[in-house]
N, C-alpha and C positions, 0 to 999 in steps of 0.2 A: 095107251097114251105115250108123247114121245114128249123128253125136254131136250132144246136143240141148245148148244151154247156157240156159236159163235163171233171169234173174234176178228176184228175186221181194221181198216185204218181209219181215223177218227173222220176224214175227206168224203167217205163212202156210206156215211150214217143217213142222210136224205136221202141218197138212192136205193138204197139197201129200205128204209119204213117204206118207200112210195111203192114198191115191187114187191116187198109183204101185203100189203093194203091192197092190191092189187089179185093177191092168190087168196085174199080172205082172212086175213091175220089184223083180228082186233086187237092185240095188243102183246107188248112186252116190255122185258125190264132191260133198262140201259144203265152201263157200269161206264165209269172211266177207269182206264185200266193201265199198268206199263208193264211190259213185258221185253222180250228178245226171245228169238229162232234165229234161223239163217243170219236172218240182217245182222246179227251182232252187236246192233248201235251204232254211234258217229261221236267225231270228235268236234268240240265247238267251241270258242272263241269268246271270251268273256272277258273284259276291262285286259285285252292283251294276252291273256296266258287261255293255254288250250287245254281242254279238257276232255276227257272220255264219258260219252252217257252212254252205258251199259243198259238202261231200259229206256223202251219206247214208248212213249200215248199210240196204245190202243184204245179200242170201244170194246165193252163185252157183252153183245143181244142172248137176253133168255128169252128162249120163244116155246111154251108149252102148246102141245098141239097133237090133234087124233094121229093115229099112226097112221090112216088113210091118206093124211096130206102131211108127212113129210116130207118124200119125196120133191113135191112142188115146194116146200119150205127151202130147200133145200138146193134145191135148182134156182130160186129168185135169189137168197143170196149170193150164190159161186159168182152169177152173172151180174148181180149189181154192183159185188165188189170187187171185180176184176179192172185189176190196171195192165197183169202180164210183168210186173214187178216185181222183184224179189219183199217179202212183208204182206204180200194182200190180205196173209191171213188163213185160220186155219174152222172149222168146223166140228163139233162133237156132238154125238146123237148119244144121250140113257133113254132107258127106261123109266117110265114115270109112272109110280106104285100107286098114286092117290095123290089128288088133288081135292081142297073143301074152299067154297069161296063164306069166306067167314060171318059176312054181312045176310045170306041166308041160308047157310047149312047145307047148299050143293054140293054132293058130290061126283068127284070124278070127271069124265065126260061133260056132265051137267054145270062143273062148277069151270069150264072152261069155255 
């Protein structure tokens, strides 16, 4: 089992569920999130005086899933969240030791 975490720009969160939904991805967890990479931030405009925001709104997808279809996990997000922008975002695959779904005692495979 794989846990994918993907972080993306908050614009790209409906194309990004309907292209999982699409390779068989019944579900995952969505984080609101602020970060910085590259982009570094922007400065912004407030009652006249300018400012520096150091972190951005990102989205954070955890997506738990057989190791068989990460790959496709993997491949529908690059492509839903691509603008060709600096910011699109970045992708992490673990390891995923054991999973129980609490409500019947599935494990592993079973409980995903």
């Amino acid at each position: 089992m794989k846990l994918i975490n993907a972080i993306i720009k908050p614009f790209k969160l409906d194309d990004v569920r309907e292209a999982l939904a699409d390779v068989g991805i019944e579900g995952m967890t969505v984080s609101e999130v602020k970060g910085f990479g590259r982009q570094k931030g922007h400065t912004e405009l407030y009652r006249g005086a300018e400012y520096q925001v150091d972190f951005l709104p990102k989205v954070k997808l955890e997506i738990a899933t057989h190791e068989e279809q990460m790959e496709r996990v993997i491949e529908a997000v690059t492509k839903a969240a691509f603008t060709g922008k600096i910011g699109d975002g970045k992708i992490f695959v673990y390891d995923l030791t054991q999973a129980v779904r609490i409500r019947t005692g599935e494990m592993d495979t079973d409980a995903l």
